[in-house]
C-alpha positions in Angstrom: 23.8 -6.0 57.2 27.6 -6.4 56.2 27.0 -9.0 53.9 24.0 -7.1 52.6 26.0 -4.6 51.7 29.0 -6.2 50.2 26.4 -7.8 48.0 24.8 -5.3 47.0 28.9 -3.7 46.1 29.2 -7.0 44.2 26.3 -6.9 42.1 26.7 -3.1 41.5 30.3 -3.3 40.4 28.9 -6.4 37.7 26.6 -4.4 35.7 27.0 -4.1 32.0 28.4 -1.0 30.5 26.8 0.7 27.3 30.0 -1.2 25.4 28.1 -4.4 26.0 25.3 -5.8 24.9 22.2 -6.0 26.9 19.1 -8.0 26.7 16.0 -7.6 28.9 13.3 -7.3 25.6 10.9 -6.4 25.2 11.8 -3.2 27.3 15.2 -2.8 26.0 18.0 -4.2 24.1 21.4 -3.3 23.1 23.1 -5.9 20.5 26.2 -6.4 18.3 24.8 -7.7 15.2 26.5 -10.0 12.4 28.7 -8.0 10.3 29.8 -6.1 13.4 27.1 -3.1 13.6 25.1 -2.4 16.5 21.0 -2.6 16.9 19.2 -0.5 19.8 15.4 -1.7 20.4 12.9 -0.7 23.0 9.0 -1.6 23.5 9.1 -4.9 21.8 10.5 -3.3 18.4 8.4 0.2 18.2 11.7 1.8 19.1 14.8 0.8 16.6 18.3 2.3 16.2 20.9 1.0 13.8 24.8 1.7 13.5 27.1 0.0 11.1 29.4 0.2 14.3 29.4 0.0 18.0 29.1 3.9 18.8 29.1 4.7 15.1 26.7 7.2 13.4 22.9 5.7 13.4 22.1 4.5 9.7 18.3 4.1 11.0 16.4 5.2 13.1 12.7 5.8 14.7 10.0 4.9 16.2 7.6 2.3 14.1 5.0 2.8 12.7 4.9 6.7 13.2 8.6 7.4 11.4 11.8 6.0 10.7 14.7 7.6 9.4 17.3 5.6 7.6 21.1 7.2 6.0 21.2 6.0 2.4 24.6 6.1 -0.3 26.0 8.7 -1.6 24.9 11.4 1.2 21.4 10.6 0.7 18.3 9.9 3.7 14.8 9.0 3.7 12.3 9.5 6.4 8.9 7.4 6.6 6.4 8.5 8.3 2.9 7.0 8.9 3.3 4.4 6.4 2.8 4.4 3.4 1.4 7.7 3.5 4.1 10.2 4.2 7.9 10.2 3.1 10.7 12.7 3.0 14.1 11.6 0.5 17.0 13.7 0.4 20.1 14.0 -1.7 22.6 16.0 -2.8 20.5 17.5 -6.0 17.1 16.3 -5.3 14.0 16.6 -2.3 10.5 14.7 -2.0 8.4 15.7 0.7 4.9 13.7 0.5 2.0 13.4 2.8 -1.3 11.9 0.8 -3.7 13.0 0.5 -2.9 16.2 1.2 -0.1 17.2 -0.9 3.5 16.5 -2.6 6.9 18.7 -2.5 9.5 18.0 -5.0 12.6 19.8 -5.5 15.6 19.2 -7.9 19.4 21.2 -8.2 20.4 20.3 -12.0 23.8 20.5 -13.3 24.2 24.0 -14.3 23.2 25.2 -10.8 19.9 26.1 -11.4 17.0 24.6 -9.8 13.5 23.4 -10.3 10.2 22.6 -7.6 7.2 21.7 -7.7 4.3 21.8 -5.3 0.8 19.9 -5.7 -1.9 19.4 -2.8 -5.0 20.0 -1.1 -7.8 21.5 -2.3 -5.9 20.6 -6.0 -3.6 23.6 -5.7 -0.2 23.4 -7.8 2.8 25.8 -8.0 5.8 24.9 -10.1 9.0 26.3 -11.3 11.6 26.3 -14.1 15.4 26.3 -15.2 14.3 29.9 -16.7 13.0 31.6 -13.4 9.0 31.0 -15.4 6.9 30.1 -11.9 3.2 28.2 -13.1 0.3 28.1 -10.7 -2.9 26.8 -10.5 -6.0 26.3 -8.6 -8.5 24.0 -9.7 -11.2 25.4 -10.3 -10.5 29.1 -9.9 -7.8 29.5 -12.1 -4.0 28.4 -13.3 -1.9 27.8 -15.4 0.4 24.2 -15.7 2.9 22.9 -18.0 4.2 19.4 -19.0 1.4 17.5 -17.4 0.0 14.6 -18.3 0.3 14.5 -22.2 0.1 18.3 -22.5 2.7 21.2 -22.8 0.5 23.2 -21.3 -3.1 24.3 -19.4 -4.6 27.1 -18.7 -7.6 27.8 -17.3 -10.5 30.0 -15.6 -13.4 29.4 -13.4 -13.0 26.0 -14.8 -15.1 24.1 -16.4 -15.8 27.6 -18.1 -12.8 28.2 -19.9 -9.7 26.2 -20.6 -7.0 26.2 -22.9 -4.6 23.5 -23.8 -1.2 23.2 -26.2 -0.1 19.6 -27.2 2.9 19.4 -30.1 1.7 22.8 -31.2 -1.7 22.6 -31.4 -4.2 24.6 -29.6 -7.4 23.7 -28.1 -10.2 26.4 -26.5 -12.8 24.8 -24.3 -15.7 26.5 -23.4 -18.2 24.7 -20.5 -15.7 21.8 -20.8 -17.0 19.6 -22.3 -19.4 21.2 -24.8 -17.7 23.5 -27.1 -14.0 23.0 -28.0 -12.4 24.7 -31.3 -8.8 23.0 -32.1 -6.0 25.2 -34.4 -2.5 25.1 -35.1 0.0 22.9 -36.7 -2.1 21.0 -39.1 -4.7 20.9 -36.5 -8.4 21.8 -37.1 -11.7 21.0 -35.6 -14.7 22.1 -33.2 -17.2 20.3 -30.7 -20.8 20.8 -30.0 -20.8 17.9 -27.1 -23.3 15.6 -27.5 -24.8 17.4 -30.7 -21.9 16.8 -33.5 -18.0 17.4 -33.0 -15.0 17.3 -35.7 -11.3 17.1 -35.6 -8.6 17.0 -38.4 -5.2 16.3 -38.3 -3.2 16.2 -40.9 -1.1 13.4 -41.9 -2.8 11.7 -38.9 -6.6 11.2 -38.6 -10.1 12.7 -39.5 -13.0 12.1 -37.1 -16.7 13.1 -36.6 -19.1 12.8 -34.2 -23.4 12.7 -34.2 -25.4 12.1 -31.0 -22.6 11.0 -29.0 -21.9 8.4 -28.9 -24.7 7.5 -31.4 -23.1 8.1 -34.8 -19.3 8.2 -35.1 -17.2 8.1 -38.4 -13.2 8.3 -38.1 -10.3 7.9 -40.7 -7.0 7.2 -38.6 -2.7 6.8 -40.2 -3.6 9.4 -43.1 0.1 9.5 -44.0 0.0 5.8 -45.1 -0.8 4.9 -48.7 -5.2 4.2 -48.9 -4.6 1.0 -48.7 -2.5 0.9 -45.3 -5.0 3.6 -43.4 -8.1 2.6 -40.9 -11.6 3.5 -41.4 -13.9 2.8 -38.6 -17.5 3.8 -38.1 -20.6 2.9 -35.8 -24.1 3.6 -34.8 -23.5 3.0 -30.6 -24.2 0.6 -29.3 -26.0 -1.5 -32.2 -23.0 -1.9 -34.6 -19.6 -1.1 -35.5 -17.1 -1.5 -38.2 -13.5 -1.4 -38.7 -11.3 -1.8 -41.6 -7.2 -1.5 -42.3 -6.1 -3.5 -45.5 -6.7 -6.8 -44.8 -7.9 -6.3 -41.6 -11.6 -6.2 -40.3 -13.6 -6.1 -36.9 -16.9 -6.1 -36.4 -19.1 -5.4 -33.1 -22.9 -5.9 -32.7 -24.4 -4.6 -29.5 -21.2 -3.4 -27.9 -19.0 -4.6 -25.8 -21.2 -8.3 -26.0 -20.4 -9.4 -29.6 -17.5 -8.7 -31.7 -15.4 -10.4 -34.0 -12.3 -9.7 -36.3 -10.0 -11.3 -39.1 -7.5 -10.7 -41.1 -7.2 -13.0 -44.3 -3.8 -12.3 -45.0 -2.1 -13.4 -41.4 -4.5 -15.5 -40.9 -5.5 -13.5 -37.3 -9.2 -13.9 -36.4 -11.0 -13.3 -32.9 -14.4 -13.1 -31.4 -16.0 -12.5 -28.1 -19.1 -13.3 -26.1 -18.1 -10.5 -23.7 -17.6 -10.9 -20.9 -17.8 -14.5 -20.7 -15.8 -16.2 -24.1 -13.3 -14.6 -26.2 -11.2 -16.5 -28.5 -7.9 -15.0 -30.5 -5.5 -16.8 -32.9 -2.8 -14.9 -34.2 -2.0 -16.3 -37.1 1.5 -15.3 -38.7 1.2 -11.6 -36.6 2.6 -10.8 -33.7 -1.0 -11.0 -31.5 -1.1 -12.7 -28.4 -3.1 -16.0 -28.4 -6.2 -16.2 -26.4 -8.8 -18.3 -25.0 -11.4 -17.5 -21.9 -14.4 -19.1 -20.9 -15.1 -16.3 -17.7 -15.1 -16.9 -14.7 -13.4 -20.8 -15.3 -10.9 -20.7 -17.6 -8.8 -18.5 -19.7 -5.0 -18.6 -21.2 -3.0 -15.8 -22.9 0.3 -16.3 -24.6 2.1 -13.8 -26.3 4.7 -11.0 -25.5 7.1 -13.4 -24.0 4.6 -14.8 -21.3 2.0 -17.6 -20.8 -0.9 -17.1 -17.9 -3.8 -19.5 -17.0 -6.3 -18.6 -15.0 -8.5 -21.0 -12.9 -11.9 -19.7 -11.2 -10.6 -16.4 -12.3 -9.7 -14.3 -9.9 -8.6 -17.3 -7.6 -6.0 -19.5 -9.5 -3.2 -18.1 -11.7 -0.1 -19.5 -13.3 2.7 -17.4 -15.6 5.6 -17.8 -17.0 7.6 -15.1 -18.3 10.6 -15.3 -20.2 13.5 -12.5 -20.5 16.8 -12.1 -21.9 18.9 -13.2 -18.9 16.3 -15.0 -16.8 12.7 -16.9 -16.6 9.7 -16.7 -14.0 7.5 -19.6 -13.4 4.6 -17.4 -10.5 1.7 -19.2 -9.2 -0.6 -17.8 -7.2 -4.0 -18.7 -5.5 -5.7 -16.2 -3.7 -5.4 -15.1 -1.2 -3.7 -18.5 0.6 -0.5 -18.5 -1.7 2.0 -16.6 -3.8 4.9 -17.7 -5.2 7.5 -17.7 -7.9 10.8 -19.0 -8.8 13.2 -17.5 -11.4 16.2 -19.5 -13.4 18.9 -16.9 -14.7 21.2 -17.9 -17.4 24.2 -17.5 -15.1 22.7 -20.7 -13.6 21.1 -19.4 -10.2 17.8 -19.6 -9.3 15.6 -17.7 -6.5 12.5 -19.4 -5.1 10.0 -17.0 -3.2 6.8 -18.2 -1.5 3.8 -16.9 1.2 1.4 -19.1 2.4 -1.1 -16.5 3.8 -0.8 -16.3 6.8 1.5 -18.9 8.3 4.8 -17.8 6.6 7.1 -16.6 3.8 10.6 -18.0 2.4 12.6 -16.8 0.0 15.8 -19.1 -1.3 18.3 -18.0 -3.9 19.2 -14.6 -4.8 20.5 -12.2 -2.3 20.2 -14.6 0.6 17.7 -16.9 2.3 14.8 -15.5 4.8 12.0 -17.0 6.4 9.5 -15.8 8.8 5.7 -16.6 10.3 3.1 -15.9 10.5 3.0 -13.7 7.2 -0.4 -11.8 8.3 -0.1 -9.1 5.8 -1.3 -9.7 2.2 0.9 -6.9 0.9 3.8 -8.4 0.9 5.3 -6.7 -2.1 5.8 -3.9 0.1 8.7 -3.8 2.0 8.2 -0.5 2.8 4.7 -1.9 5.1 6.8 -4.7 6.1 9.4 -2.6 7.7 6.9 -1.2 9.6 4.4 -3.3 10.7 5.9 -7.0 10.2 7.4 -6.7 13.9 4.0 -6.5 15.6 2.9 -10.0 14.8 6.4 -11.9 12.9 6.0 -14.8 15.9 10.1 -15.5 14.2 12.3 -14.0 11.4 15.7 -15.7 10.3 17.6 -14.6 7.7 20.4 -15.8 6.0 23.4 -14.0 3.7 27.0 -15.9 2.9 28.0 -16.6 6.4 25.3 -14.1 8.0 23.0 -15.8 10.3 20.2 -13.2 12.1 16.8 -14.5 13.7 14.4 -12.5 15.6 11.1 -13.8 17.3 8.2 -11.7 18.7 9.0 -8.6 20.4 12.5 -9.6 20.9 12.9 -12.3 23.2 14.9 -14.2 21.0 18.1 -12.7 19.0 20.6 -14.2 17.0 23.6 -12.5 15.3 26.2 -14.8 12.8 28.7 -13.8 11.1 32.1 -15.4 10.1 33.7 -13.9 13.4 30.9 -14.6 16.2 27.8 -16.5 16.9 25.7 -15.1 19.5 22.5 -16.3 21.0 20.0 -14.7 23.5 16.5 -15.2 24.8 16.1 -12.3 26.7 17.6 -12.3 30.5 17.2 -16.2 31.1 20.3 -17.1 28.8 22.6 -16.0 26.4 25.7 -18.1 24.6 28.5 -16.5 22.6 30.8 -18.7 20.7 34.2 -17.7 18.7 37.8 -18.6 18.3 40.5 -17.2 20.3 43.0 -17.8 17.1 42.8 -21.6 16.2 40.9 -22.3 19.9 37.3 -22.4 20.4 35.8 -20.5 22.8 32.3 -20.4 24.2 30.7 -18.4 26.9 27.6 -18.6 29.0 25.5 -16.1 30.8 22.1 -16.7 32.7 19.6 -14.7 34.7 20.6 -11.1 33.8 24.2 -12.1 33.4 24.2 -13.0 37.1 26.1 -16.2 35.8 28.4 -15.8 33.4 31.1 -19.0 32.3 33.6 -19.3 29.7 34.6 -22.7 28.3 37.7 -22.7 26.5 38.7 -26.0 24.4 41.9 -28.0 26.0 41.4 -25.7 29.1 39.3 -26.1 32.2 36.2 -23.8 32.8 36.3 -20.1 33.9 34.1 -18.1 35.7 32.9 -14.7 34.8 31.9 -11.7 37.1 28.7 -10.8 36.7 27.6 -8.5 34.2 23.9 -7.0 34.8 21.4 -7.1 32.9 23.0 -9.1 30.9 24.9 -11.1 29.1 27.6 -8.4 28.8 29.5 -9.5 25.5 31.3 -6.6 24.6 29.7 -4.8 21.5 32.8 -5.2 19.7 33.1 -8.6 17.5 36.3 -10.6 18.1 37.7 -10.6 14.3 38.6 -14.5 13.9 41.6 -13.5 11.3 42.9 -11.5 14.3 42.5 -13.8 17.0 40.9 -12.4 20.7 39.6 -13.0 23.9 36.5 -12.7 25.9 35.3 -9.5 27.6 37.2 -9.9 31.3 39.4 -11.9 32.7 38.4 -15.0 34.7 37.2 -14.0 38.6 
């Protein structure tokens, strides 16, 4: 019984205080990670809490995938919620609240201290306000009134599609039974619609267009303001034929959208299609992209500062795009691969690759990362990958200057870097910490819950370490190399 007892005394007084780090994953671990900040996880990963430092204020937090809550710059936070369907951001002048589909909250705090929100969700209600105390409001399709959306200044309506008004640049449009009768006004602007019967518009400087039988007969005169030579006339009986003509320019289309074919005599441009299967384009001396497809097999664009070929279209794609400061050579072949790799002019480069769904590596740029498998296709969303990625990433290692962190599933295995520690876990069975007490290495030990602990000191013999359950009881403050240090306890 006494040494039962005194046992029991000696294991209690060894356990691990919440200054250390402890590893028993995937229920729970506490760990100083590289850069000297501090990670909380429980359940494998669903639970995560992140300081900058040991006992510091928590710069994320939550529990994956229902929300996670992360402390931005400049007094700014974001919650995620439900990915990627709901998120709150905050900042000093500014508010997004979103939940789709159901609605969106947006509110901004401008300069001169006023302040402007907006509200739009389900059933397709919207309420918005402005700088000048106006308040807009609208539901679709009882009644409303909106302004600055989409390209117009503003929309009324009633018992829509009965009535509805709209102002763009000035000009006014009435719709009756959107969208058979319209009657345009204002700024230039005249015109009225009998939808499908017959329909005019007129604006000066700008265009003149008619309609019979839509989409039978149309007849349109577009860039009035140009001299006659300069303007467009285009004109068709759908979907037989078609005509267009600007100075040199002409297109013609026979039973659209299969046949068509353009030219321009002074450039030199010229183009036809056998839609959707051929379409060949050569610019000339203009600034058209070049084009050649034989659907589904084969097909190349180059123009606007980028090449892409397509193989078995949508399978096999390869593009290369060229910037100011930089160029991107991306190949991808779906849905096994994706990658790219970008030269900048400073002379780095940054190589980033999946191979769906064993793994994904990035090299260059901020760092290096790897991890596998790589079982989501949306990888382009780090947002999902924040998430999710934890349930199945088998191992994660990521690298940054001298910042070494690697994660496998659930936790078992940790490892934290920097330029001041290296420390190495797999959960309860062993753990190694290694560091320099000034210009002396130093490495330490710990197995089976921090049961065993040793610390191996170079030019001096081993020392053992009292127990420090569950282990492996480094203290969750980094020895700083440039300072010098020691372990966590003295000797026993």
């Amino acid at each position: 019984m006494v040494g039962c007892l005194a046992l029991a005394g000696f294991l209690l007084a060894g356990c691990a205080s919440y200054a250390t780090d402890r590893h028993v994953a995937p229920l729970f671990t506490q760990l100083s990670t590289a850069g000297g900040g501090e990670e909380i996880e429980a359940a494998g990963g669903a639970f995560l809490l992140r300081r900058d430092e040991p006992g510091g204020e928590a710069v994320e937090w939550g529990v994956r995938p229902l929300f996670l809550h992360s402390r931005l710059e400049e007094g700014r936070t974001k919650t995620e919620f439900l990915a990627p369907l709901g998120l709150v951001s905050r900042g000093p002048d500014e508010q997004l609240s979103r939940l789709l589909p159901f609605g969106q909250y947006q509110r901004r705090t401008h300069a001169d201290g006023t302040r402007t929100w907006s509200y739009f969700g389900f059933p397709l209600v919207y309420f918005a306000s402005f700088p000048d105390g106006r308040t807009v409001r609208a539901w679709l399709p009882v009644a409303g009134r909106v302004e600055k959306l989409l390209t117009f200044d503003k929309i009324e309506f009633v018992l829509w599609p009965l009535y509805m008004r709209t102002e763009r640049d000035g000009r006014v449009a009435r719709h009756f039974l959107f969208p058979v009768f319209r009657f345009l006004s204002g700024e230039g602007a005249q015109g009225w619609r009998v939808w499908p019967l017959a329909g005019h518009a007129h604006l000066e400087g700008n265009y003149d267009r008619w309609f019979f039988l839509w989409p039978l007969l149309s007849f349109e005169r577009d860039k009035l303001s140009l001299p006659p030579e300069s303007r467009r006339t285009r004109w068709s009986v759908f979907p037989f034929f078609g005509r267009a003509r600007q100075g040199s320019f002409e297109a013609t289309t026979v039973l659209w959208p299969f046949f068509g074919s353009s030219s321009d005599e002074r450039s030199g441009f010229c183009s036809w299609d056998v839609w959707p299967l051929v379409r060949v384009q050569r610019p000339g001396t203009s600034k058209a992209a070049k084009r050649t497809r034989v659907w589904p097999f084969w097909s190349r664009f180059e123009g606007d500062g980028m090449t892409s070929t397509w193989w078995l279209w949508p399978l096999v794609n390869a593009r290369e795009e060229t910037y100011l400061d930089h160029t991107r050579n991306a190949l991808r072949v779906t849905p096994f691969y994706d990658g790219y790799h970008v030269k900048r002019a400073d002379g780095t480069e940054q190589r980033v690759e999946k191979v769906w769904p064993l793994f994904q590596a990035e090299r260059g740029g901020e760092g290096n990362r790897f991890s596998f498998p790589a079982l989501s296709p949306l990888w382009h969303m780090p947002a999902l990958e924040r998430h999710y990625s934890w349930l199945w990433k088998v191992f994660a290692r990521e690298e940054r200057a001298e910042v070494v962190r690697e994660r496998s599933l659930l936790g078992l295995w940790r490892r934290e870097k920097d330029a001041d520690e290296d420390r190495r876990s797999l959960a309860g069975l062993w753990a190694r910490r290694d560091y320099r007490r000034g210009a002396t290495a130093v490495r330490e030990f710990s197995l089976l819950f921090g049961l065993v602990r040793w610390r191996s000191t170079e030019g001096e013999s081993l020392e053992w370490m009292s127990p420090s359950l569950p282990g492996p009881g480094w203290p969750l403050e980094r020895v700083r190399a440039s300072a010098g240090g020691g372990g966590d306890d003295p000797p026993r």
